[in-house]
DRENTI-987680 format. One record per residue (C-alpha): residue number from 1; residue in three letters; x negated, y negated, z. Coordinates in nm, 3 decimals. Example, Ala and Ser with C-alpha at 12.3 -4.5 7.8 and 13.67 -1.06 7.14 Angstrom:
# DRENTI-987680
+-----+-----+---------+---------+---------+
:   n : res :       u :       v :       w :
+-----+-----+---------+---------+---------+
:   1 : Ala :  -1.230 :   0.450 :   0.780 :
:   2 : Ser :  -1.367 :   0.106 :   0.714 :
+-----+-----+---------+---------+---------+
***
This chain:
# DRENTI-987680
+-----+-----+---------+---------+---------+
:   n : res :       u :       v :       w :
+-----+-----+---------+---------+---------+
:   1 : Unk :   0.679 :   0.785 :   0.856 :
:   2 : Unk :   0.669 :   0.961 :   0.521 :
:   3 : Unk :   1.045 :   0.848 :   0.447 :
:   4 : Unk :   0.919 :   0.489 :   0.540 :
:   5 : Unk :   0.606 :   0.519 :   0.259 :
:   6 : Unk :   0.860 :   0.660 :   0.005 :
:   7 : Unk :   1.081 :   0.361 :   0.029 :
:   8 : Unk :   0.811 :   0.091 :   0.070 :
:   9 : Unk :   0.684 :   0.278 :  -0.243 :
:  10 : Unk :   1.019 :   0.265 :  -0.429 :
:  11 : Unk :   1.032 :  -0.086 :  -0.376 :
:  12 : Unk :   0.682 :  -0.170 :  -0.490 :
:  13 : Unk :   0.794 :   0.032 :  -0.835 :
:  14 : Unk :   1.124 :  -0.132 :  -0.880 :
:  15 : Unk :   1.101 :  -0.508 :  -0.879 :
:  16 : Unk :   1.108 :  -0.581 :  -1.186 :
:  17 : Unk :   1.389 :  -0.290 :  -1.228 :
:  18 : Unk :   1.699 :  -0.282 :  -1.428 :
:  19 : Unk :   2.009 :  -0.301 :  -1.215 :
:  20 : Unk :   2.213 :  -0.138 :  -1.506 :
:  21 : Unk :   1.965 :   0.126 :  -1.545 :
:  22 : Unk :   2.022 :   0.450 :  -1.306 :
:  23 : Unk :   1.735 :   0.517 :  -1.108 :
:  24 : Unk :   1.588 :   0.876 :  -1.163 :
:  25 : Unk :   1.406 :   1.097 :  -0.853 :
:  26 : Unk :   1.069 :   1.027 :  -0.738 :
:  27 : Unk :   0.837 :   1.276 :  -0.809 :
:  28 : Unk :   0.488 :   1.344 :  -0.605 :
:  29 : Unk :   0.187 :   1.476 :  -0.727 :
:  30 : Unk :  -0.057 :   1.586 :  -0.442 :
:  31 : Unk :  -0.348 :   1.526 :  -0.646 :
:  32 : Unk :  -0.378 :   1.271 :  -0.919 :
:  33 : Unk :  -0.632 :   1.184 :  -1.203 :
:  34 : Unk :  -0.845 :   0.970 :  -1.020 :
:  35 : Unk :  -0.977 :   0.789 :  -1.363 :
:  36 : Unk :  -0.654 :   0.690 :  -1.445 :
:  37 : Unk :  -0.622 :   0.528 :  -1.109 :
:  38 : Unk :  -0.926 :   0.346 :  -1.153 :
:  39 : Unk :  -0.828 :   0.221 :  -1.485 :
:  40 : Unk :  -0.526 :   0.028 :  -1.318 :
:  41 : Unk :  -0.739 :  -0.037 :  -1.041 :
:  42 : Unk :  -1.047 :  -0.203 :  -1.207 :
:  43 : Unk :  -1.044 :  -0.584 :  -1.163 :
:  44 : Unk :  -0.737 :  -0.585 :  -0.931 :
:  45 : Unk :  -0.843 :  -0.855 :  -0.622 :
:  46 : Unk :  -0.758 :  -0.602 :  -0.354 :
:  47 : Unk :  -0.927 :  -0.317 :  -0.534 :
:  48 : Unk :  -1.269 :  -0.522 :  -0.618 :
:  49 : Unk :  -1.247 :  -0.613 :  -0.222 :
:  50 : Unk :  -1.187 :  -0.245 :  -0.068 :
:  51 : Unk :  -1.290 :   0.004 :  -0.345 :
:  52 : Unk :  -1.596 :   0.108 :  -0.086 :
:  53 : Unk :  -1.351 :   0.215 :   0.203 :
:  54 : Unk :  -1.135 :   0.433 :  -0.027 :
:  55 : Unk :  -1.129 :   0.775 :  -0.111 :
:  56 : Unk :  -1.099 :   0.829 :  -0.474 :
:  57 : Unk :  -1.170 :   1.196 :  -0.481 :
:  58 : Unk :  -0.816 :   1.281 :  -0.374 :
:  59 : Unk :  -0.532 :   1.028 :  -0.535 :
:  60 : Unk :  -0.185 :   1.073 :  -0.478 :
:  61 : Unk :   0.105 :   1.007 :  -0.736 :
:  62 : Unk :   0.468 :   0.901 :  -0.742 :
:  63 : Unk :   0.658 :   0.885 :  -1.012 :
:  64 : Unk :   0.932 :   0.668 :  -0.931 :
:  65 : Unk :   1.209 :   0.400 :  -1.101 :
:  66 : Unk :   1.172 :   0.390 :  -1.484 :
:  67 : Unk :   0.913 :   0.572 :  -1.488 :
:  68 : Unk :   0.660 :   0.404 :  -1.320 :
:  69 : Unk :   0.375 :   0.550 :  -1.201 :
:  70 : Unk :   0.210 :   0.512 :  -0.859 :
:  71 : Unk :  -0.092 :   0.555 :  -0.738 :
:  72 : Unk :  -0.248 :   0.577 :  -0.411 :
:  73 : Unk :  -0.580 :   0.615 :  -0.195 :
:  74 : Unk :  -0.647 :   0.654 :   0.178 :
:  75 : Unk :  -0.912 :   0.523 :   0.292 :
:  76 : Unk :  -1.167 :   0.707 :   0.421 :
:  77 : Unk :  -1.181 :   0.667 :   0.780 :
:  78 : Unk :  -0.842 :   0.657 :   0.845 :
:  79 : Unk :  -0.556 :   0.823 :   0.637 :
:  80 : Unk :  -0.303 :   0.569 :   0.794 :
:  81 : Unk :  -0.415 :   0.316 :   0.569 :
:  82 : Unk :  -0.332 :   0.305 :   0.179 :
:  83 : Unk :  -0.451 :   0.098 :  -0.130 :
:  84 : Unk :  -0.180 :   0.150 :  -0.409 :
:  85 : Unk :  -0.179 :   0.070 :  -0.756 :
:  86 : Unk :   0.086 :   0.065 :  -1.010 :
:  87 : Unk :   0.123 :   0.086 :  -1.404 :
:  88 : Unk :   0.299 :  -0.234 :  -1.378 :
:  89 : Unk :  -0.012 :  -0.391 :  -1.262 :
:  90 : Unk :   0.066 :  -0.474 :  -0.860 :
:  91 : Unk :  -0.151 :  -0.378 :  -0.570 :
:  92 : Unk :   0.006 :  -0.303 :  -0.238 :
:  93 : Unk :  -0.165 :  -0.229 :   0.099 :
:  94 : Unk :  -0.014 :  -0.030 :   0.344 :
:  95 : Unk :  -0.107 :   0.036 :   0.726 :
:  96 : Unk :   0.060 :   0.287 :   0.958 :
:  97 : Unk :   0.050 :   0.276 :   1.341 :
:  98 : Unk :   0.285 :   0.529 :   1.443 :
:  99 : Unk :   0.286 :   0.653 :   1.809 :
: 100 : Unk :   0.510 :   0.935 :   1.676 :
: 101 : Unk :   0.846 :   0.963 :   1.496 :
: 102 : Unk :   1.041 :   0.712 :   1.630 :
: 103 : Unk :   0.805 :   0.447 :   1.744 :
: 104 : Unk :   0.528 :   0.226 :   1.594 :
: 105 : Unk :   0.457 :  -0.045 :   1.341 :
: 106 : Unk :   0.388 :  -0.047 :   0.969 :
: 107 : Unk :   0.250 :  -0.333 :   0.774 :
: 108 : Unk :   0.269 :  -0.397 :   0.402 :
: 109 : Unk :   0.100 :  -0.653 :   0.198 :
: 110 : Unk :   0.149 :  -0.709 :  -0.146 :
: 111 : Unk :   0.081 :  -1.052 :  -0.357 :
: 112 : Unk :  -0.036 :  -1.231 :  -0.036 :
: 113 : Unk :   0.269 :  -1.147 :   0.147 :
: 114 : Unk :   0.311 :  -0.924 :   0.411 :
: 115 : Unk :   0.576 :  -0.758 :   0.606 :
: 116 : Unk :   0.604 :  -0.544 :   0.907 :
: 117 : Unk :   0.833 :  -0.290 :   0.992 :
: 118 : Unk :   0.915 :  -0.229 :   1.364 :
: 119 : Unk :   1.041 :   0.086 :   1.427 :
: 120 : Unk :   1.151 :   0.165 :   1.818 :
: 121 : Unk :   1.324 :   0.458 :   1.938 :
: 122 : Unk :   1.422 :   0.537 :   1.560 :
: 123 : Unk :   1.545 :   0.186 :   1.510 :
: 124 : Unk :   1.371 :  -0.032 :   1.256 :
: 125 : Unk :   1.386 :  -0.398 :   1.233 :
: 126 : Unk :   1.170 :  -0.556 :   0.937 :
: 127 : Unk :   0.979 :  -0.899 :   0.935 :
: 128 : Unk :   0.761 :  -1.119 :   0.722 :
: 129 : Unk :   0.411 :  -1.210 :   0.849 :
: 130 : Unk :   0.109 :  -1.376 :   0.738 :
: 131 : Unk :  -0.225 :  -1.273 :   0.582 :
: 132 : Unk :  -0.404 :  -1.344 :   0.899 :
: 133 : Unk :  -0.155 :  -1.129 :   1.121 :
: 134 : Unk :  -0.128 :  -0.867 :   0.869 :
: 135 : Unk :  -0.515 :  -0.854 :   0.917 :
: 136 : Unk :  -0.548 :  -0.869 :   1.306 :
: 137 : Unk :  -0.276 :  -0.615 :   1.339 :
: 138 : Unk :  -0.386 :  -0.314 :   1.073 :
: 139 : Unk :  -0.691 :  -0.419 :   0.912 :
: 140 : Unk :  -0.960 :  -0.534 :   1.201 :
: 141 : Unk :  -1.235 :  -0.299 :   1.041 :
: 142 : Unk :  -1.234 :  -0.371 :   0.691 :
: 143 : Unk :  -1.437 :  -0.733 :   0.595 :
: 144 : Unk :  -1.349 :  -0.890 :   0.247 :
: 145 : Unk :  -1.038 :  -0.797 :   0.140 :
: 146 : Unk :  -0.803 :  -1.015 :  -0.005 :
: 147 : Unk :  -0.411 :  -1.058 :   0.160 :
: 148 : Unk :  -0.609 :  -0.752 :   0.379 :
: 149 : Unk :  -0.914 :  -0.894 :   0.545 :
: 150 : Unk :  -1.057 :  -1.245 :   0.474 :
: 151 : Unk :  -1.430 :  -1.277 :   0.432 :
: 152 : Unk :  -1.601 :  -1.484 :   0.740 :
: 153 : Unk :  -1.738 :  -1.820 :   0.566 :
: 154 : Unk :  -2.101 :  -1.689 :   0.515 :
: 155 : Unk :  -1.999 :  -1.403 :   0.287 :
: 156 : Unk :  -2.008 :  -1.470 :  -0.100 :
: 157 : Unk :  -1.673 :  -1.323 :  -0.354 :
+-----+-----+---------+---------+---------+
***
Protein backbone atom coordinates (compact mmCIF):
# COMPACT_ATOMS: atom_id res chain seq x y z
CA UNK A 1 0.00 0.00 0.00
CA UNK A 2 2.86 2.37 0.76
CA UNK A 3 4.33 1.82 -2.91
CA UNK A 4 0.71 2.66 -4.12
CA UNK A 5 0.73 6.26 -1.91
CA UNK A 6 4.27 6.95 -3.27
CA UNK A 7 3.17 6.78 -6.83
CA UNK A 8 -0.30 8.37 -6.44
CA UNK A 9 1.93 10.99 -4.69
CA UNK A 10 4.46 11.27 -7.56
CA UNK A 11 1.79 11.85 -9.82
CA UNK A 12 0.00 14.52 -7.85
CA UNK A 13 3.70 16.39 -7.85
CA UNK A 14 4.44 15.95 -11.47
CA UNK A 15 1.67 17.21 -13.69
CA UNK A 16 2.72 20.03 -14.60
CA UNK A 17 6.40 18.34 -14.94
CA UNK A 18 9.02 18.76 -17.50
CA UNK A 19 9.41 15.73 -19.70
CA UNK A 20 13.03 16.89 -20.58
CA UNK A 21 13.83 17.41 -17.06
CA UNK A 22 15.21 14.12 -15.12
CA UNK A 23 13.24 13.38 -12.26
CA UNK A 24 15.30 13.33 -8.93
CA UNK A 25 14.39 10.72 -5.74
CA UNK A 26 11.61 11.33 -3.47
CA UNK A 27 12.54 12.11 -0.21
CA UNK A 28 10.24 11.57 3.13
CA UNK A 29 10.25 13.43 6.10
CA UNK A 30 8.36 11.64 9.03
CA UNK A 31 7.48 14.76 10.59
CA UNK A 32 6.90 18.03 8.83
CA UNK A 33 6.41 21.77 9.84
CA UNK A 34 2.91 21.74 10.33
CA UNK A 35 2.67 25.78 9.74
CA UNK A 36 4.02 25.47 6.55
CA UNK A 37 1.37 22.97 5.70
CA UNK A 38 -1.23 25.16 6.79
CA UNK A 39 0.04 28.00 4.82
CA UNK A 40 -0.62 25.93 1.51
CA UNK A 41 -3.54 24.63 3.07
CA UNK A 42 -5.44 27.83 4.14
CA UNK A 43 -8.33 28.63 1.74
CA UNK A 44 -7.94 25.40 -0.30
CA UNK A 45 -11.91 24.01 -0.82
CA UNK A 46 -11.03 20.58 0.50
CA UNK A 47 -8.98 21.92 3.37
CA UNK A 48 -11.75 24.68 4.55
CA UNK A 49 -14.24 21.48 4.31
CA UNK A 50 -12.12 18.76 6.41
CA UNK A 51 -9.51 20.78 8.42
CA UNK A 52 -11.62 19.48 11.73
CA UNK A 53 -11.06 15.66 10.93
CA UNK A 54 -7.28 16.08 10.38
CA UNK A 55 -4.43 15.70 12.41
CA UNK A 56 -2.09 18.53 12.06
CA UNK A 57 0.17 17.73 14.93
CA UNK A 58 2.03 15.10 12.92
CA UNK A 59 2.49 16.11 8.95
CA UNK A 60 4.28 14.08 6.68
CA UNK A 61 6.57 15.31 3.72
CA UNK A 62 7.70 14.21 0.28
CA UNK A 63 9.89 15.80 -1.62
CA UNK A 64 9.35 14.67 -4.98
CA UNK A 65 9.72 15.83 -9.01
CA UNK A 66 11.36 19.30 -9.28
CA UNK A 67 11.35 19.82 -6.15
CA UNK A 68 8.05 19.94 -5.09
CA UNK A 69 7.04 19.62 -1.85
CA UNK A 70 4.24 17.48 -0.40
CA UNK A 71 2.40 17.54 2.33
CA UNK A 72 0.14 15.30 4.07
CA UNK A 73 -2.35 14.69 7.11
CA UNK A 74 -4.27 11.64 8.35
CA UNK A 75 -7.11 12.15 9.68
CA UNK A 76 -7.75 11.51 12.95
CA UNK A 77 -9.88 8.61 13.26
CA UNK A 78 -8.56 6.70 10.72
CA UNK A 79 -4.91 6.81 9.33
CA UNK A 80 -6.19 5.22 5.99
CA UNK A 81 -7.42 8.39 4.94
CA UNK A 82 -5.13 11.43 3.74
CA UNK A 83 -5.66 15.22 2.92
CA UNK A 84 -2.53 16.34 0.84
CA UNK A 85 -1.36 19.56 -0.13
CA UNK A 86 1.21 20.68 -2.50
CA UNK A 87 3.50 23.85 -3.16
CA UNK A 88 2.01 23.91 -6.50
CA UNK A 89 -1.24 24.67 -4.99
CA UNK A 90 -3.44 21.16 -5.59
CA UNK A 91 -5.30 19.25 -2.96
CA UNK A 92 -5.62 15.53 -3.24
CA UNK A 93 -7.65 13.11 -1.04
CA UNK A 94 -6.70 9.77 -0.60
CA UNK A 95 -8.61 6.66 1.02
CA UNK A 96 -7.15 3.21 1.65
CA UNK A 97 -9.18 -0.01 2.15
CA UNK A 98 -6.72 -2.62 2.11
CA UNK A 99 -7.66 -6.16 3.37
CA UNK A 100 -3.88 -6.81 3.29
CA UNK A 101 -1.08 -6.73 0.68
CA UNK A 102 -2.53 -7.89 -2.22
CA UNK A 103 -6.16 -7.07 -1.97
CA UNK A 104 -8.37 -3.97 -1.48
CA UNK A 105 -9.38 -0.66 -2.99
CA UNK A 106 -7.90 2.82 -2.96
CA UNK A 107 -9.63 5.95 -3.99
CA UNK A 108 -8.14 9.26 -5.01
CA UNK A 109 -9.78 12.50 -5.62
CA UNK A 110 -8.22 15.43 -6.80
CA UNK A 111 -9.93 18.59 -8.75
CA UNK A 112 -13.38 16.87 -8.58
CA UNK A 113 -12.16 13.80 -10.13
CA UNK A 114 -11.69 10.66 -8.69
CA UNK A 115 -10.14 7.39 -9.39
CA UNK A 116 -9.99 4.02 -7.85
CA UNK A 117 -7.46 1.56 -7.86
CA UNK A 118 -8.47 -2.15 -7.61
CA UNK A 119 -5.93 -4.19 -6.48
CA UNK A 120 -6.76 -8.23 -6.30
CA UNK A 121 -4.41 -10.89 -5.60
CA UNK A 122 -1.48 -8.30 -6.33
CA UNK A 123 -3.08 -7.27 -9.56
CA UNK A 124 -4.23 -3.70 -9.96
CA UNK A 125 -6.62 -2.42 -12.43
CA UNK A 126 -7.35 1.50 -12.18
CA UNK A 127 -10.72 3.36 -12.92
CA UNK A 128 -12.32 6.77 -12.94
CA UNK A 129 -15.37 7.39 -10.71
CA UNK A 130 -17.51 10.09 -9.61
CA UNK A 131 -17.70 12.47 -6.62
CA UNK A 132 -20.69 10.70 -5.31
CA UNK A 133 -19.02 7.11 -5.54
CA UNK A 134 -15.78 8.34 -4.40
CA UNK A 135 -17.89 9.47 -1.31
CA UNK A 136 -20.10 6.32 -0.66
CA UNK A 137 -17.10 4.13 -1.07
CA UNK A 138 -14.22 5.92 1.35
CA UNK A 139 -15.70 8.87 2.79
CA UNK A 140 -19.31 7.85 4.46
CA UNK A 141 -18.26 9.61 7.85
CA UNK A 142 -17.02 12.83 6.93
CA UNK A 143 -20.12 15.61 6.04
CA UNK A 144 -19.04 18.74 3.92
CA UNK A 145 -16.28 18.09 2.01
CA UNK A 146 -15.90 19.06 -1.35
CA UNK A 147 -15.03 16.18 -4.38
CA UNK A 148 -14.98 14.15 -0.64
CA UNK A 149 -18.35 14.42 0.98
CA UNK A 150 -21.18 16.71 -0.27
CA UNK A 151 -23.10 18.69 2.30
CA UNK A 152 -26.96 17.39 2.68
CA UNK A 153 -29.15 20.49 1.36
CA UNK A 154 -29.81 22.00 4.88
CA UNK A 155 -26.15 22.65 5.64
CA UNK A 156 -24.74 26.21 4.78
CA UNK A 157 -20.75 26.57 2.85
Amino acid sequence: MKKVLLIVLVAFASCSRNPEKLLSPNIVVAQANATDFLSLAKGKPMFLQLNQYLDVTRIEQVTGAENVIIYMAKFKDDPNKIYAVNTIGSELLYAGKMQDEKNGTIGVAKNGEAIAIEIKNGVQSIKDINSNEFTSRFAKAYHGGIGFCQREASKQL
